[in-house]
C-alpha positions as CSV (number, residue, x, y, z in Angstrom):
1,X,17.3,-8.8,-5.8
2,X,14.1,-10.3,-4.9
3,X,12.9,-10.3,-1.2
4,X,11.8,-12.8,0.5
5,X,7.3,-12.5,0.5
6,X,5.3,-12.0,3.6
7,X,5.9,-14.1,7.1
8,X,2.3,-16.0,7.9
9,X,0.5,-14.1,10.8
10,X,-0.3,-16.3,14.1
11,X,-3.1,-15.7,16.0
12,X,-6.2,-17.0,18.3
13,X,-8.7,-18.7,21.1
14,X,-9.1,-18.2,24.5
15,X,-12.0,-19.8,25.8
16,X,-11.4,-23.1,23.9
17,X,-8.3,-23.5,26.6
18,X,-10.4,-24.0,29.6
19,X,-11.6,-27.1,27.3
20,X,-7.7,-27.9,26.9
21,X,-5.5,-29.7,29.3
22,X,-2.6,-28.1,29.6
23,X,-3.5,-25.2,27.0
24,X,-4.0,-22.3,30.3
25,X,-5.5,-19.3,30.2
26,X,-3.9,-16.5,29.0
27,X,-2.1,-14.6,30.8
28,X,-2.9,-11.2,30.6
29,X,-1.0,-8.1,31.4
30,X,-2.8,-5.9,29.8
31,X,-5.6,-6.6,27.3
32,X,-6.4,-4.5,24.0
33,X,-9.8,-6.3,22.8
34,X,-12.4,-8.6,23.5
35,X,-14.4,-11.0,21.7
36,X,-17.3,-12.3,23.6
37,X,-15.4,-11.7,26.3
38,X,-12.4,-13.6,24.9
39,X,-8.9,-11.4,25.5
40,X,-7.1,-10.7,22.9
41,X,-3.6,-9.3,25.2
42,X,-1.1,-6.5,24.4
43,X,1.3,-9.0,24.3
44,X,-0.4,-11.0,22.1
45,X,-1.9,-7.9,19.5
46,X,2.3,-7.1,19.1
47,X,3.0,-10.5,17.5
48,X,0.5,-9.5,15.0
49,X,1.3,-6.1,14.4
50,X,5.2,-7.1,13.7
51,X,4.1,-9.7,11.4
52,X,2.2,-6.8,9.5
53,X,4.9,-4.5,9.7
54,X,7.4,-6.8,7.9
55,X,4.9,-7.5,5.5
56,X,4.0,-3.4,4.8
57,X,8.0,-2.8,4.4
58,X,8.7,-5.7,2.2
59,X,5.4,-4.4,0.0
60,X,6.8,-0.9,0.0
61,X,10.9,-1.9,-0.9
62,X,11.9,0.4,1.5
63,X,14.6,0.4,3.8
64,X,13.3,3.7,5.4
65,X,11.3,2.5,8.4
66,X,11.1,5.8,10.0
67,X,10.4,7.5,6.5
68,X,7.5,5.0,5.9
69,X,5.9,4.6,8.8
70,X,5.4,8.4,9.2
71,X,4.0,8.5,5.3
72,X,0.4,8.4,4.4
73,X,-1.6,5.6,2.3
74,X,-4.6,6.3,0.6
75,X,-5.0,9.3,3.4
76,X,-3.7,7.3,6.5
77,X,-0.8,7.1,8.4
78,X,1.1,4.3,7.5
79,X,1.4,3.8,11.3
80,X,-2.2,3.5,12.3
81,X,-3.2,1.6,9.0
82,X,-0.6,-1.2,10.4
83,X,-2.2,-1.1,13.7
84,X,-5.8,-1.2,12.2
85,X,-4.5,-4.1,10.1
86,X,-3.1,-6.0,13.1
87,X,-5.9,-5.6,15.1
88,X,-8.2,-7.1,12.1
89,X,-6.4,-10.2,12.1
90,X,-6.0,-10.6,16.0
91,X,-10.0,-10.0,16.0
92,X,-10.7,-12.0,12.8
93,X,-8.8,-15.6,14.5
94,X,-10.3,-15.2,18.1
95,X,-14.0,-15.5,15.5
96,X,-12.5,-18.5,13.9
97,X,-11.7,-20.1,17.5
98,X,-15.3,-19.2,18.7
99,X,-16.8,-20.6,15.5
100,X,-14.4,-23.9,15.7
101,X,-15.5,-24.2,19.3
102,X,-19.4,-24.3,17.9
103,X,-18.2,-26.9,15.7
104,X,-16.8,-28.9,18.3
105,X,-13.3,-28.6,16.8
106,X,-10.6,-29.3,19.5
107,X,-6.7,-29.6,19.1
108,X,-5.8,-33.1,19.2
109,X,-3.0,-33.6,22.1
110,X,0.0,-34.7,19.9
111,X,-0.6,-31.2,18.1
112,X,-0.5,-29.4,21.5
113,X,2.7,-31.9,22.9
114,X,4.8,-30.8,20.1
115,X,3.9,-26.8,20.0
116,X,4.9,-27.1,23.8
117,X,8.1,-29.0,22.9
118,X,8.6,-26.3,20.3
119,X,8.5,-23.1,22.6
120,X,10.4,-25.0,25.6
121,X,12.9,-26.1,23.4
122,X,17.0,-26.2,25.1
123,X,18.1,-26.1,21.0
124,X,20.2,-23.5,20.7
125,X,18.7,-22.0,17.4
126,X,15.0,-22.9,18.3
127,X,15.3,-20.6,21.9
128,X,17.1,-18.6,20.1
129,X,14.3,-17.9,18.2
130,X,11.7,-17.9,20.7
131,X,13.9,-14.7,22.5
132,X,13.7,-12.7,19.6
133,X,10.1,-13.3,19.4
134,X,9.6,-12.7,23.3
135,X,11.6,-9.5,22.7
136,X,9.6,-8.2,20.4
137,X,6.6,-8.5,21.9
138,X,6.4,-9.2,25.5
139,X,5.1,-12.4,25.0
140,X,6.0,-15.6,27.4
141,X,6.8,-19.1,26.8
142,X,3.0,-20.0,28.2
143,X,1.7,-17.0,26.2
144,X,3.5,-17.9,23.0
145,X,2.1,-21.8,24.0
146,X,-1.7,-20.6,24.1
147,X,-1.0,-18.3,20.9
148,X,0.2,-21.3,18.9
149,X,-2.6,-22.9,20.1
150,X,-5.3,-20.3,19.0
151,X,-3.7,-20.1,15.5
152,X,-4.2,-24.2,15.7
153,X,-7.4,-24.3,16.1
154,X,-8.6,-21.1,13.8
155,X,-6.6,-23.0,11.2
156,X,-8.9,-25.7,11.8
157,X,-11.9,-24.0,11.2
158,X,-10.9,-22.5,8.3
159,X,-10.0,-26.3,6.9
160,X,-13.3,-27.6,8.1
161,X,-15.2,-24.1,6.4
162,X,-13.4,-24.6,3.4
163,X,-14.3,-28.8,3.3
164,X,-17.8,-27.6,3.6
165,X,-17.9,-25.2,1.3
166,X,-15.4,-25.8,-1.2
167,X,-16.1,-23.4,-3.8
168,X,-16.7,-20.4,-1.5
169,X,-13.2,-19.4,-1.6
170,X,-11.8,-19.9,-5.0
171,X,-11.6,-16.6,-7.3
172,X,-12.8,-17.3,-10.4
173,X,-10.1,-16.7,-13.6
174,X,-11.6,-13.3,-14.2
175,X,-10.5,-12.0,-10.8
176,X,-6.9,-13.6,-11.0
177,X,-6.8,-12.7,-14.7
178,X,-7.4,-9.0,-13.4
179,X,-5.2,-8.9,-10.7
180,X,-2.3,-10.5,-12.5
181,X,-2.8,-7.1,-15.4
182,X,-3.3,-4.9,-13.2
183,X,-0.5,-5.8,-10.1
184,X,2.2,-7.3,-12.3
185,X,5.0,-6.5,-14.7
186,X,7.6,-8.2,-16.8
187,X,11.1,-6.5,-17.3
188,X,14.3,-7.6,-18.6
189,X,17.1,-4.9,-17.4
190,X,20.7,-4.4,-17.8
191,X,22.7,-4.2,-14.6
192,X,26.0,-2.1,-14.3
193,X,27.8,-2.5,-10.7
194,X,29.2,0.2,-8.5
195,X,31.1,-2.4,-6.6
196,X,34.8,-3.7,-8.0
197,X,35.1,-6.9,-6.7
198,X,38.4,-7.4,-7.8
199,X,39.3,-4.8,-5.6
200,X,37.5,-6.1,-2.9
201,X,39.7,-9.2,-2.8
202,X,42.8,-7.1,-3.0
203,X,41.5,-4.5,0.0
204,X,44.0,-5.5,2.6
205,X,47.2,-4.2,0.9
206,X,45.1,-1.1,0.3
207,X,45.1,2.0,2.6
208,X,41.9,3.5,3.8
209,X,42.5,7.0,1.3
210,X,43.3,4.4,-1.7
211,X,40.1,2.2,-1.4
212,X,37.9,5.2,-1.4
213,X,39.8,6.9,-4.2
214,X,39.4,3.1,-5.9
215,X,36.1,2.8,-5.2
216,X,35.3,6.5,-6.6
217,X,36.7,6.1,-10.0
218,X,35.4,2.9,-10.5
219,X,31.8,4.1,-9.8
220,X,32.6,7.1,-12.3
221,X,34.3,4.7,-14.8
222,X,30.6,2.5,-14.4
223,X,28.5,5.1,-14.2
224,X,30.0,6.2,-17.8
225,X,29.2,2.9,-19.1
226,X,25.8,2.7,-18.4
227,X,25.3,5.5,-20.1
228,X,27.1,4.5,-22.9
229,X,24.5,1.6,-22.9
230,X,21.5,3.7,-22.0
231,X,22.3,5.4,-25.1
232,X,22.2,2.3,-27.5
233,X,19.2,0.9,-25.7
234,X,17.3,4.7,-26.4
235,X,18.8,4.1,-29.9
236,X,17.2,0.9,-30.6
237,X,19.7,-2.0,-29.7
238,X,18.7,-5.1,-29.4
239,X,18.2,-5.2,-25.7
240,X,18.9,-8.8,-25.6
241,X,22.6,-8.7,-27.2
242,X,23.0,-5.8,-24.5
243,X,22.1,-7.9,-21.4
244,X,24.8,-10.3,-22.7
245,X,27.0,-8.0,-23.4
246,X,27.4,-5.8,-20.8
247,X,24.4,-6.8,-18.0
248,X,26.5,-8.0,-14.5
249,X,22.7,-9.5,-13.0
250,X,23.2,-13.5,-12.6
251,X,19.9,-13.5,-12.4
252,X,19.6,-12.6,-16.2
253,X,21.4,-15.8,-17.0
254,X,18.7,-17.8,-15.1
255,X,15.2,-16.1,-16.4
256,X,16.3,-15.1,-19.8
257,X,12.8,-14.2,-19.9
258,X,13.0,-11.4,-17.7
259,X,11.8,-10.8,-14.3
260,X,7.6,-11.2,-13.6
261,X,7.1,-10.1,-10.5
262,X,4.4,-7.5,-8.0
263,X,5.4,-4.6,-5.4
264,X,7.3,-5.5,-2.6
265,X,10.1,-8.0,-4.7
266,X,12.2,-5.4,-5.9
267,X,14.0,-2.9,-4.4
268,X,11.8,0.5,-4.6
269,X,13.8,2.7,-7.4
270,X,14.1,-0.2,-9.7
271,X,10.1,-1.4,-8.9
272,X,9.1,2.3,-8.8
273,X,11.0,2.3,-12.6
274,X,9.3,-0.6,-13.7
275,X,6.2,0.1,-13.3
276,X,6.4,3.3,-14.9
277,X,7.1,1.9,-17.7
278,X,4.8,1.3,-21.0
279,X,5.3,-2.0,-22.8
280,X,8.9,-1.9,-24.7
281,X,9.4,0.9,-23.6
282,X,13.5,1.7,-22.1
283,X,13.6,3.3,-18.8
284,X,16.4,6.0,-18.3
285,X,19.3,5.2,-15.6
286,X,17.7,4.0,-12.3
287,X,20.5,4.2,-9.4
288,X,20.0,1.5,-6.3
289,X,22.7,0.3,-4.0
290,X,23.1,-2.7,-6.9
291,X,24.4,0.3,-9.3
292,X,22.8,2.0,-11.9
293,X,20.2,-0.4,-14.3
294,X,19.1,0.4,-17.3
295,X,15.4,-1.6,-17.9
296,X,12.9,-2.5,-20.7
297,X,9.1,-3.6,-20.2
298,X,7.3,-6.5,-22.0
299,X,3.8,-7.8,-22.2
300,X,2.5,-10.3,-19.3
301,X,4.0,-14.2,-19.9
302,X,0.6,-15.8,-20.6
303,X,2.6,-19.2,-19.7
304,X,5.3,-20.4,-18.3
305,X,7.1,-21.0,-15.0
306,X,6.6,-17.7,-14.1
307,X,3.4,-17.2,-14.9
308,X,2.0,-20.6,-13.2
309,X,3.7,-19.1,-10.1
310,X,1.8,-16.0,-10.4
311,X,-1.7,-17.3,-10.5
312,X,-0.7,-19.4,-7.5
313,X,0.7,-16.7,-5.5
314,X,-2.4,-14.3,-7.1
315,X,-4.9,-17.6,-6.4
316,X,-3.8,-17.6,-2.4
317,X,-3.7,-14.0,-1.6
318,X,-7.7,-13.6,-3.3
319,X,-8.9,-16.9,-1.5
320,X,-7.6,-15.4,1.9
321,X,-9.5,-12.3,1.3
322,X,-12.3,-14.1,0.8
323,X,-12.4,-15.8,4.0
324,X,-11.3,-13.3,5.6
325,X,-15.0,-11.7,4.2
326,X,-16.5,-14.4,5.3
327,X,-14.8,-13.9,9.1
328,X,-16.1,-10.5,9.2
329,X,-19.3,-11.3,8.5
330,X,-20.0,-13.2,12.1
331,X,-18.4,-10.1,13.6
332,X,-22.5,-8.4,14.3
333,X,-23.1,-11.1,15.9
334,X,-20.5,-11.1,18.5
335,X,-19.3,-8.4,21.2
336,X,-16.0,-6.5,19.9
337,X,-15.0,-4.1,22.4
338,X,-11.4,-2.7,22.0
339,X,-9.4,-0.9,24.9
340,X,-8.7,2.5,22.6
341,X,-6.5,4.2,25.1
342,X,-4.1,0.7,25.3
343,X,-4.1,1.0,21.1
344,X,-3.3,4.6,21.1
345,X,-0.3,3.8,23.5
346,X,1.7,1.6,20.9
347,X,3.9,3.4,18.6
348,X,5.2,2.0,15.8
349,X,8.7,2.4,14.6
């Protein structure tokens, strides 16, 4: 049941390649912003704004694209908050290339021999990969090649800032104590299938009239049960003895503990359930493509496997926002000017 978390963003430099042999200048097509006169390319601004898009629907546990990206958040189109995002990040890397460049921070050539060798790969699954990400955004093998190495060197500047500073970007254990209350939940739930897999196995003798007749009573036969359980969970079961008993979630077996996890794990009617929930109290039948689930809240693990991983995961997302603060705040002194009527052009979909 739980997705796999957010793809790392690439991004940044331009100037810093004139410095670079065999790191050329980007080739533009069309550009949407500039950073002290650095181009940040269409091409370029659409590898960002896919990574962000993956990461919105995998925080929203949708599988309504269209739906979504027509919604609002907080009073904005989810649409034109993706594209403000992506823009962000694209803006916030070319600042980390110019401010490596001050430093003097230059990508050492084995680094830029084996992103080449990467993007020119003849490996079947590596081009393959490249394609798909050409496809998407228009980008070419050269462009993906200075891409990589604009993410390289912003990544260095960001190891070099946080050398120098080394406190500047850790959240203290108020903030992740907060965050961890505030975004996360624990529940333990019992899962009844819709699917008969013993049927499944059998579906070739079956005609096409029989499976759906099959598969029809079975749901109603399952759908029954779980209310038969719903009812001694409302009645004061131990919930516990009825995950054993009648819960068909392998994943029960493994964190008899329950699940700890924040938005964007779970699919949306079971995460939209969960948090709705007050501590011990039993949710009433919550239908996904899984089935129908029946699920209990509990307090916060204040240890544990599960609670370690947490902090981490809480830990990395508050230091990024920190430097990303700390990005922002060189933007007055540079030159941001964005190509509005290229941004307006991209739809998102």
């Amino acid at each position: 049941m739980k997705k796999m978390k957010r793809i790392a963003a690439l991004v940044c430099i331009f100037a810093i390649l004139f410095t670079m042999a065999g790191c050329s200048k980007f080739q533009v097509s069309r550009e949407i912003a500039t950073v002290n006169g650095r181009t940040i390319a269409k091409a370029e601004y659409m590898y960002y704004l896919e990574n962000v898009k993956q990461q919105m629907l995998a925080e929203s546990g949708t599988l309504d694209a269209e739906s979504f990206w027509n919604a609002e958040i907080d009073g904005e189109k989810a649409s034109e908050l993706a594209k403000k995002r992506a823009l962000e990040e694209a803006i916030r890397v070319e600042i980390g290339c110019i401010k490596a460049e001050e430093s003097g921070l230059s990508i050492p050539a084995a680094d830029l021999s084996q992103i080449r060798s990467m993007i020119n790969s003849t490996d079947a699954e590596q081009k393959a990969q490249v394609d798909y990400i050409k496809g998407l955004t228009g980008l070419s093998n050269q462009q993906l090649i200075d891409m990589l190495c604009k993410t390289a060197l912003a990544s260095m500047y960001g190891s070099e800032y946080n050398d120098k500073n080394p406190e500047a970007l850790v959240p203290t254990d108020e903030e992740v104590k907060a965050v961890y209350e505030q975004e996360y939940v624990r529940v333990k739930h019992v899962l009844i299938g819709n699917t008969d897999e013993s049927e499944v196995e059998h579906e070739d003798i079956l005609t096409e009239e029989e499976k759906m007749i099959a598969a029809e009573a079975y749901k109603a036969m399952q759908q029954e049960k779980a209310a038969e359980v719903l009812q001694k969970a409302k009645a004061g079961a131990n919930f516990d003895s009825l995950v054993r008993e009648y819960g068909e979630d392998p994943g029960m077996e493994e964190s008899p503990d329950g699940y700890t996890f924040t938005k964007g794990t779970m699919v949306a009617e079971f995460e939209d359930a969960a948090y709705a929930l007050a501590v011990s109290e039993v949710s009433d039948l919550v239908e996904t493509s899984f089935g129908w689930h029946i699920i209990k809240k509990y307090a916060l693990p204040t240890s544990g496997e599960d609670y370690e991983y947490a902090k981490e995961s809480i830990t990395a997302a508050l230091s990024q926002e920190k430097y990303n603060a700390v990005l922002d705040a060189f933007k007055p002194e540079m030159t941001v000017e964005i190509r509005q009527s290229v941004l307006n052009g991209i739809k998102v979909k």
